[in-house]
LOLUMMAR-443009 format. One record per residue: x, y, z of N, C-alpha, C, O in turn. Coordinates in steps of 0.1 Angstrom, whole numbers, plus 5000, padded with zeros to 4 digits. Atoms other than C-alpha are relative to their C-alpha. Layout:
# residues N
XYZXYZXYZXYZ...
//
This chain:
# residues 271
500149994985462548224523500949905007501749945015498950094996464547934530501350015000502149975009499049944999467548074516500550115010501650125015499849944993467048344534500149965020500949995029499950074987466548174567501549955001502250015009498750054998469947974563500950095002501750065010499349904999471648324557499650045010500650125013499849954990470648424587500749915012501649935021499050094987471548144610501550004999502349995008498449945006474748204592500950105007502050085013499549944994475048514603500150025016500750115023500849954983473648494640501549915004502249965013498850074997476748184641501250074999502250065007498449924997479348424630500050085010501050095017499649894990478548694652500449945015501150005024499950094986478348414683501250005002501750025013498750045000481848344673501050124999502250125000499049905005483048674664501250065012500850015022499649964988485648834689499250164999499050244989500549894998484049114706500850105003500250145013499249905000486649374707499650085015500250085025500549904984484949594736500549945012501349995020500250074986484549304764501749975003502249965014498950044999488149214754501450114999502550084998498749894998490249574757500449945011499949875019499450004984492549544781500450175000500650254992499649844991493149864803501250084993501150194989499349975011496449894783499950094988500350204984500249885012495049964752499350135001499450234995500849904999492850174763500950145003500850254997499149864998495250424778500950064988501050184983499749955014497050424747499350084987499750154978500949905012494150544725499950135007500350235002499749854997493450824751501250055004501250175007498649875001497150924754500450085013501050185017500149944986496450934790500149865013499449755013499950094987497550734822499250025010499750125017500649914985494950794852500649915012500749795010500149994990495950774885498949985011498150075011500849934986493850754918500850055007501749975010499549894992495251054940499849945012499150035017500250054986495050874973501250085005502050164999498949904991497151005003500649885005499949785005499350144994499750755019501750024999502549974992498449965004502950905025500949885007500649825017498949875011505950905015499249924984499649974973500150095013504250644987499550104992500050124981500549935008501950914977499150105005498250055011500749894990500351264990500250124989501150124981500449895009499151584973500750155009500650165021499549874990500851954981498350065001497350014997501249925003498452234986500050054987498850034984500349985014498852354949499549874991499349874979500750125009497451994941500849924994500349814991498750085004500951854928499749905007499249925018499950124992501251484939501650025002502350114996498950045000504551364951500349875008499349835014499750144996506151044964500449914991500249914979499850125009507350704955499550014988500250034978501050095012504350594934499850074992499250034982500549895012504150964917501349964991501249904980499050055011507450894902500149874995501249854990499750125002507350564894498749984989498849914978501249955012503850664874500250044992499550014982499749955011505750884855500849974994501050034983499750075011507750674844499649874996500349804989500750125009505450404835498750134988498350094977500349945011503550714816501149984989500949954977498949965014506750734795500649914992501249934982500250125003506850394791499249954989499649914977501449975004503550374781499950114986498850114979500649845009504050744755499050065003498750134993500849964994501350854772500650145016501550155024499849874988500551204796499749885015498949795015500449984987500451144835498650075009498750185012501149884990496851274856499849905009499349785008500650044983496651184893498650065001498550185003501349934995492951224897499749995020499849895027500550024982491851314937499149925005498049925000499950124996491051034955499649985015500050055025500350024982489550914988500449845003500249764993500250135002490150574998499249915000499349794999501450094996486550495005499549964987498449904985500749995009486450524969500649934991500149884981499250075014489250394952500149914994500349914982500550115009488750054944498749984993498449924983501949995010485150084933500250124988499450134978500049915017486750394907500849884991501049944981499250065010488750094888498449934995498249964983500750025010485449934880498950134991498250124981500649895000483750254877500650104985500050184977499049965015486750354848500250195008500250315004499749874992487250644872501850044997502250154995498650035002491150554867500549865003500149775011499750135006493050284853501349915012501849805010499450084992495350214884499950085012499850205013500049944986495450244922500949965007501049845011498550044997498850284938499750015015498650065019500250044987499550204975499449935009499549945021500750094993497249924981500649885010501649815006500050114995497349665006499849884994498649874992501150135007496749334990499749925006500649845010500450064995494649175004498449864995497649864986501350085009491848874999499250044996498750024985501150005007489049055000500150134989499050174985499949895010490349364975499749924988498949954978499650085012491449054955498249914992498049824983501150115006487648944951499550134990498350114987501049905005486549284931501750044987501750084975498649905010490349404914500849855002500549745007498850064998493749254909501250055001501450154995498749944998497149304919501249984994501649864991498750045005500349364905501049945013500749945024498850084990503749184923499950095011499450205007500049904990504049364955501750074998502650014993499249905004506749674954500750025009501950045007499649964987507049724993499749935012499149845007500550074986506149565027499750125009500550205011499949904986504749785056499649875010498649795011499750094992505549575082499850035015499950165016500249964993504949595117501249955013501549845017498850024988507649635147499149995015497950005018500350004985507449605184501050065010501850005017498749904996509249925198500150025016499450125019499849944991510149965233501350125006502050174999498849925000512650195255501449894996501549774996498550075000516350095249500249895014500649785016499450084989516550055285498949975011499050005023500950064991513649895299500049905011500649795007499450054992513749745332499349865001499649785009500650135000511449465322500749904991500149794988499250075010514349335298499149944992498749824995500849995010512349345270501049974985501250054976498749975012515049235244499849844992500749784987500150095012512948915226498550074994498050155001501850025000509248935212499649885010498649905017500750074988508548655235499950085014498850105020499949914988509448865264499050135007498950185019501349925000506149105255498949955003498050035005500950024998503848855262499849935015499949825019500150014981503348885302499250125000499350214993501049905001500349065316501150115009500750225005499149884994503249305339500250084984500850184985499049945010504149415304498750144992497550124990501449935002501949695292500550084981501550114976499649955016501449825254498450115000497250105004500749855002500050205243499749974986500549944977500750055014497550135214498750074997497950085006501349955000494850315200499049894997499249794990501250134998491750125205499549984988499250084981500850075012490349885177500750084989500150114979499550005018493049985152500949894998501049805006499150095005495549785134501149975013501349865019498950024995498349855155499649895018500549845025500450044992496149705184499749845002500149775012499850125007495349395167501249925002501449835009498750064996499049335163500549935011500749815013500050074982499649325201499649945000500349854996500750054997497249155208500349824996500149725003499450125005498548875184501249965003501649845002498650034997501848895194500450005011501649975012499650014988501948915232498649985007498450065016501550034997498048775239499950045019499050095026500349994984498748785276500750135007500850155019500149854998499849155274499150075004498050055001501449924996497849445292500050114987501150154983500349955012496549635263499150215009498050235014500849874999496450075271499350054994499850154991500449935006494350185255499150114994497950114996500449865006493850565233498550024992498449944983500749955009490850705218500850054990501249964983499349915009492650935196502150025005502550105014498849955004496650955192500649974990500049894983499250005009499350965167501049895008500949855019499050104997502550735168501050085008501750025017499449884990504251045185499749965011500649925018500850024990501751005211499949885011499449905022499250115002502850655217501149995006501349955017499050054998505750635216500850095012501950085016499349894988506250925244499549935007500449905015500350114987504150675267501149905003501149865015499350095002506650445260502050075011502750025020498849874996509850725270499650015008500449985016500649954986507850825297499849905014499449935025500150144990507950455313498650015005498549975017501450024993504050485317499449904991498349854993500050145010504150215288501049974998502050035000498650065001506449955279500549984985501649964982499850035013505849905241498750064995497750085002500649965012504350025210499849924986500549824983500050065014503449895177499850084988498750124984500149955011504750055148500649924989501249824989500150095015504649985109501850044997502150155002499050025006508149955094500050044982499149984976499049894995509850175075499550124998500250234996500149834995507750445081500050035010501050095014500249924989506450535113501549985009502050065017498649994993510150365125500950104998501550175006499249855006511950625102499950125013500750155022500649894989510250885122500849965017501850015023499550024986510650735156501550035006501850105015498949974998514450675152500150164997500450235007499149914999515250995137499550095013500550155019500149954986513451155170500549985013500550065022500050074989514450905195501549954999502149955009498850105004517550715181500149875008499249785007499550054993519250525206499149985014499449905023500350034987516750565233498949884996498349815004500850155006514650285211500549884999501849874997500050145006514549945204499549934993499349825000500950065007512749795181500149864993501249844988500150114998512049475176498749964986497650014984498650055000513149225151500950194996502050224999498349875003514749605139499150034989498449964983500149895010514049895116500449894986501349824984500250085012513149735082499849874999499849824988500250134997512549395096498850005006498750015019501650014991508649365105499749845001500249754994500450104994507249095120498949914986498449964976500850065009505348835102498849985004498249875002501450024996502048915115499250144988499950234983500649895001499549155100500850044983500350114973499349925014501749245069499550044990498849974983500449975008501149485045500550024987500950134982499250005010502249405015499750114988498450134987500849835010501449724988500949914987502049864985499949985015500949674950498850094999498050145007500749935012499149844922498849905000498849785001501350084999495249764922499850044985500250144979500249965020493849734883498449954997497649945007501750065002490249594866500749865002501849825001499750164998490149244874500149914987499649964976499650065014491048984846500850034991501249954983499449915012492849214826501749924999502749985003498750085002495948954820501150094995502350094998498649935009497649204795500350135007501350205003499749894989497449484825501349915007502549955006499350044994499049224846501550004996502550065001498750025003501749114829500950154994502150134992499549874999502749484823500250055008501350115008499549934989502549604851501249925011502249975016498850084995504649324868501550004993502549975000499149985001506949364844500950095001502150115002499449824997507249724847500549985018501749965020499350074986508049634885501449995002502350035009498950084999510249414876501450094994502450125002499049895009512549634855500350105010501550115012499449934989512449914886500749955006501849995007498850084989513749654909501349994996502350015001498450015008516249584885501150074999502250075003499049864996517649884878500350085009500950185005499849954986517850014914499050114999498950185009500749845000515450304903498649985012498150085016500850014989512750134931500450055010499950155015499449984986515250124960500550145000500450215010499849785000516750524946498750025008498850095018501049915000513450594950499350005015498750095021500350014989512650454982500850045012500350065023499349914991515650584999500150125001500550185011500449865011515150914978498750055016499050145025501049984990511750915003499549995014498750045022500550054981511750735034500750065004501850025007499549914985512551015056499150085005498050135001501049894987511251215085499550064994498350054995500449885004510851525065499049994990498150074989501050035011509051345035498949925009497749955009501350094996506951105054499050165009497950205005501249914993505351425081500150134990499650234994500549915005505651655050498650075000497749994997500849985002502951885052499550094986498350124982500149895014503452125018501149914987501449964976
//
């Protein structure tokens, strides 16, 4: 009995010590035994949006497919809401989520790879506004008026950036919508994100804009920096996926890809 007793505390010590294989996959391997990369299908153009035949396309579709090939592994964008998609990484719903914001509180449930892009935020008025509007200081006077839809982001912004601004504001519009208040001299400024909704603007507007510091220069408020969201801890995700990053940047195949996309026609594609 005694022998037997010691053989067991024996064994109860090894298994204490044993490595547990399960708790310690990383996400990695795991894709490599199923032979499959998942995706979350979110919408978020030009980064990433679905046709009507269900094809994805954008940035982050290609840039997936070649970290599939990377990886030897197939590609599946699974369809995606964003109410949903950080809670499918612990859920094992799919093994990465492209086009995130990163932010603190994502960073308390997931983790992020290096950031890839910036969506940044401008401060667009007419060209030739009579309120000579040609610093960002120059926006924060209550004569000065800004077209915002109420209680969003872009509202916020203002509000931080010319406090003593009169604030218009939309139930419902688009940046279109906006930015014709703005043309229309029944507003004096806008706030859009950099380099999309600017893309857009210029190629509609060109020269009758201004934006402020300038198309691909956003302001240092509000910034949205976008990486890849993953399971949290997963160290041997991280350093993969940052280096896979790294290697795009490198080889110009990010910036192809982002000039490849940021345009009018891709960002309001609808098919």
């Amino acid at each position: 009995m005694r022998i037997l007793a010691v053989g067991g505390l024996l064994v109860a010590f090894a298994l204490q010590f044993a490595p547990t294989t399960v708790n310690a996959q990383s996400t990695i391997d795991e894709i490599k035994q199923r032979g499959e990369l998942r995706v979350a299908g979110v919408l978020y153009r030009p980064l990433i949006s679905p046709r009507p035949n269900g094809e994805y396309v954008g940035i982050d579709v290609e840039l997936m497919k070649l970290m599939a090939t990377d990886l030897g592994v197939k590609l599946n964008i699974i369809n995606s809401e964003w109410a949903t998609a950080v809670a499918g990484i612990d859920a094992k719903k799919w093994d990465v989520v492209p086009a995130l914001c990163i932010t603190d509180k994502r960073k308390e449930v997931i983790d992020f790879s290096e950031s890839y892009i910036t969506i940044g935020a401008t401060v667009t008025t007419s060209a030739n506004n009579p309120k000579n509007l040609t610093s960002i200081e120059s926006f924060n006077r209550p004569e000065v008026i800004f077209a915002v839809p109420t209680g969003s982001w872009s509202e916020s912004v203002a509000k931080e950036v010319a406090p003593n601004a009169t604030m218009k504001g939309f139930a419902q519009s688009t940046s279109a919508d906006l930015i014709q208040e703005v043309v229309a001299g029944r507003a004096d400024a806008v706030i859009l994100d950099t380099p999309i909704q600017t893309t857009v603007a210029l190629a509609a507007f060109g020269d009758k804009l201004r934006i402020l510091p300038g198309h691909n220069k956003p302001l240092d408020v509000k910034a949205c920096k976008v990486g890849y969201g993953y399971k949290k801890g997963d160290t041997k995700m991280k350093d993969y996926i940052d280096a896979f990053v790294s290697k795009m940047r490198q080889s110009g195949k990010l910036d192809a890809l982002i000039t490849e996309y940021m345009k009018p026609d891709q960002i309001k594609a609808t098919n």
